[in-house]
C-alpha positions, 0 to 999 in steps of 0.5 A: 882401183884394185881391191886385192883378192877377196876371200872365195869361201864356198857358201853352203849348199843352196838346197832347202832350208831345214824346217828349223835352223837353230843359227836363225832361230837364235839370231831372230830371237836370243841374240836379240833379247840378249842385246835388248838387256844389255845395251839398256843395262849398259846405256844406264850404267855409263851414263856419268861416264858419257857426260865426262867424256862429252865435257872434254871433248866440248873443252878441247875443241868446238863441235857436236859431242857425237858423230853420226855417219852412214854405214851398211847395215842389214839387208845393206840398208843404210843407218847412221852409226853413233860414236863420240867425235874424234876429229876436228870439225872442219870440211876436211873432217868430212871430205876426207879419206874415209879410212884413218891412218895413225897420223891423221891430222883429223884427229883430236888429241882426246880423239886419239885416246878414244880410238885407241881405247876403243871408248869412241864405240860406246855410243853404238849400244844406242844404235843395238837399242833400236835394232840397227846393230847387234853386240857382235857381228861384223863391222858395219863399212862405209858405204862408199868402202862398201862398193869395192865389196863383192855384192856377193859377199856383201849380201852374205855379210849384210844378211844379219845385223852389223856389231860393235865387236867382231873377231876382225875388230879384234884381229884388226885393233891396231888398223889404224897403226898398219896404214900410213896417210899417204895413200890410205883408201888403195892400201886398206883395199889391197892388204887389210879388208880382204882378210876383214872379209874372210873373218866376216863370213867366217863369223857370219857362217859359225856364230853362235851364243856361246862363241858371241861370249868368248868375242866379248871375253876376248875383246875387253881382254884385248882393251888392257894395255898389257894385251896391247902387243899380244897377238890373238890366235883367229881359232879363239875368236870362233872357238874359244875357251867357252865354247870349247869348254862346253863342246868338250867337257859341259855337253859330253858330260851332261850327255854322260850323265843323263844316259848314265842316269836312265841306264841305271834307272832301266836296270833298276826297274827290271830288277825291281820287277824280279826281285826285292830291292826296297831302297825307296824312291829319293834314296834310289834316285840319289844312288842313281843320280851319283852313279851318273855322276861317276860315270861322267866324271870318269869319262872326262878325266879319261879325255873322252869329251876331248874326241871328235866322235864325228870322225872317230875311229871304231877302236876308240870304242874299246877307250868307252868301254875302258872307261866304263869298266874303270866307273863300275869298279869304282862304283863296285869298290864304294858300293862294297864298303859302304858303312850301312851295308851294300845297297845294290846287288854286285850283278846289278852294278855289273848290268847298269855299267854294260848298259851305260856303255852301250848308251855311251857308244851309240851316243857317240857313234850315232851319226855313223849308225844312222848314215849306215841304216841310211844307206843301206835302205836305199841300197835296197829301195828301187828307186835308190837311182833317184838320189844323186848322181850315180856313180862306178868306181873302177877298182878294188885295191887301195886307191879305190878304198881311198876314193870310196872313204872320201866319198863317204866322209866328204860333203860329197856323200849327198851329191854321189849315189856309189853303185858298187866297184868294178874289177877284174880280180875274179877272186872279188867278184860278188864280194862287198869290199869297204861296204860297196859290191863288186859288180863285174869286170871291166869288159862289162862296164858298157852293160853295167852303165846302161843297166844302172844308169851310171852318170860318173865313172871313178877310175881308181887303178894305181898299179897296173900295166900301161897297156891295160891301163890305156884300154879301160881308159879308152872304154870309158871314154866311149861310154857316155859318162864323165871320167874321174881319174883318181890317180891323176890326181894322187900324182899331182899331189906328189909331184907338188909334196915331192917335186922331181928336181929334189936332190935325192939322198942316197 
């Protein structure tokens, strides 16, 4: 039976473990407290509306109130998932497709009420109490839809427990509407789980306590029937509006405000030291607690909590230093007309904003400063050749800088060690070029792999005669290394953005 084709999404590297991994800390301790209090606080509360909806399914047809059926859950052990019934019971009920359609004959009246409200799902805060599934987390599947799962992706998606919501839940609410009854199983598996399977281990690879919230905020939005039509983007359900609110506004601006805190408490000390400045402890406290505030304040309004600092460019740093001086004059201007008199001397202000925007900019740029003195230690350690595989670009020119910076922002960077760039520019010779050393020629590629125990060759030369391109080309592949070739690539690139059979306007 074909299954369509199932998500390949790389798993992260298989090295070891960090000593402590926040994403299983909270899954093993947070996630699970918070689902302890909320599904008891949730099991109290509707309990009257349990009983109404028990009596109406006992009054509309005969039969059990609940149905429990056999799901996958952690670790891919088998528990009975509880929901209110939906269908009749009969042999057919049970014996049938395992998957449901729109227009099942199975289902109950009420039934279709309580799948299309999503009600039927409420008894699980049960199956939450006794740890056999979570608040959120990915739908638990039958275990015979199950078996046309990958084992790999099962594993993966079984390794924490299965939830009431998820972002496929949400993304998927309408399932049943999407199928029809005549061939359900084969149509599920070819159009509709390879994608809940991609959402499951998106969500099982990113989740956290905050994007959790935004999936319960998203879900009961998804519940009122004028949300019935609207399509949910998939980014919200992993990144929604909390979580982005705190990522972009909360964390930079606690961040902003504790660094400005500690400048002007630094600058205080050290004027304190050379010079009176009896302001006393609580009022000095305070001044410096508002002049943090500002800062930070500033800084969001100016959009810099909105930056992907990771991936930054250095220029943004003159944006922190803009903000930085439009807080201090700020700061200056209040200090100035303060109706008891100035509080801190104009050179003290002056100080605390130029140390502010030094924490600010080595906050934002400290992964880039770390990576650096990284790696030029092992630059400069002996046995640098020890870590990853050794690598020689051969050429200084612009696609040798492209392949360099791709090496270095990719997940690549821990895999290759860049030795340094070969080129046969005599005037490049010795220089460093974007941060790697040009060792030599071309003609000397034989001694420099053997001397540096080179393993990966990067031939990076776009423009150049057929002639000499084919000699380096040939040397290389007499040396025993592997060949990369960089402009192979760029050009197969091109010719799938740019094929040749377009018309070409004149």
């Amino acid at each position: 039976m074909s299954t369509g084709s199932i998500p390949s999404i790389k798993s992260p590297s298989q090295s070891a473990a960090p000593p402590f991994n926040l994403r299983a800390w909270y899954g093993r301790w947070i996630k699970r407290i918070f689902d302890l209090l909320v599904s008891a606080l949730g099991l109290l509360i509707l309990f009257p509306f349990f009983a109404f909806i028990a009596s109406r399914i006992q009054r509309e047809s005969p039969g059990p109130v609940f149905y429990r059926g056999p799901r996958l859950g952690r670790g891919a052990k088998v528990f009975n998932i509880l929901k209110f019934r939906t269908m009749y019971e009969c042999p057919e009920s049970y014996n049938g497709s395992r998957i449901t359609a729109k227009d099942d004959a199975r289902i109950t009246p009420c039934g279709r009420w309580l799948r299309g409200s999503k009600l039927n799902e409420l008894p699980q805060l049960w199956n939450v109490l006794r740890g056999q599934m979570s608040l959120a987390g990915p739908r638990p599947e039958d275990p015979e839809v199950a078996s046309h799962v990958p084992e790999a992706v099962r594993r993966e998606i079984c390794s924490i427990r299965p939830g009431i919501t998820s972002p496929a839940s949400v993304l998927y609410r309408h399932e049943e509407k999407m199928l029809n009854s005549g061939n359900v199983m084969d149509e599920y598996l070819r159009n509709i789980m390879p994608d809940k399977l991609r959402l499951d281990l998106l969500y099982v690879r990113t989740h956290g306590f905050i994007s959790d919230l935004d999936i319960f905020f998203l879900t009961l939005i998804s519940l009122f029937p004028s949300a019935d039509d609207r399509s949910i983007p998939e980014s919200s359900l992993y990144s929604g509006f909390l979580a982005n609110f705190i990522r972009r506004y909360i964390s930079w601006f606690v961040m902003d405000t504790l660094i400005a805190f500690l400048a002007a408490g630094f600058v205080g000390v050290i004027w304190r030291l050379s010079a009176p400045l009896d302001l006393g402890w609580g009022v000095a406290i305070g001044v410096a607690a508002a002049m943090a505030l500002i800062f930070s304040v500033v800084n969001s309004l100016l959009g810099l909590g909105r930056v992907s600092w990771r991936t930054a460019s250095p220029d943004l740093g003159f944006d922190l230093a803009f903000s930085s001086g439009l807080a201090t004059l700020l700061i200056f201007a209040i200090d100035w007309f303060w109706p008891a008199g100035m509080l801190l001397p104009p050179g003290m202000v002056i100080e605390i904003g130029v140390i502010a925007f030094i924490g600010f900019l080595m906050a934002r740029y400290r992964r880039r400063l770390v990576t650096g003195l990284a790696s030029r230690w092992l630059q400069l350690r002996p046995k640098a050749s020890m870590l990853g595989e050794r690598l020689l670009i051969v050429g200084a020119g612009d696609c040798g800088q492209l392949a360099g910076w791709l090496l270095r922002k990719s997940s690549l960077s821990t895999a290759f060690n860049v030795v340094g760039i070969v080129d046969d520019d005599p005037l490049k010779r010795n220089l460093r070029i974007d941060g790697y050393s040009v060792l030599g020629s071309t003609r000397e590629l034989p001694a420099l792999v053997e001397r540096e125990n080179i393993g990966v060759i990067l031939y990076a030369i776009s423009c150049i005669a057929p002639s000499e391109q084919e000699r380096i080309l040939a040397l290389c592949r007499t040396l025993p290394v592997r060949l990369v070739i960089i402009p192979d690539l760029i050009k197969g690139l091109q010719d799938q953005l740019f094929p040749s059979d377009l018309p070409v306007s004149a």
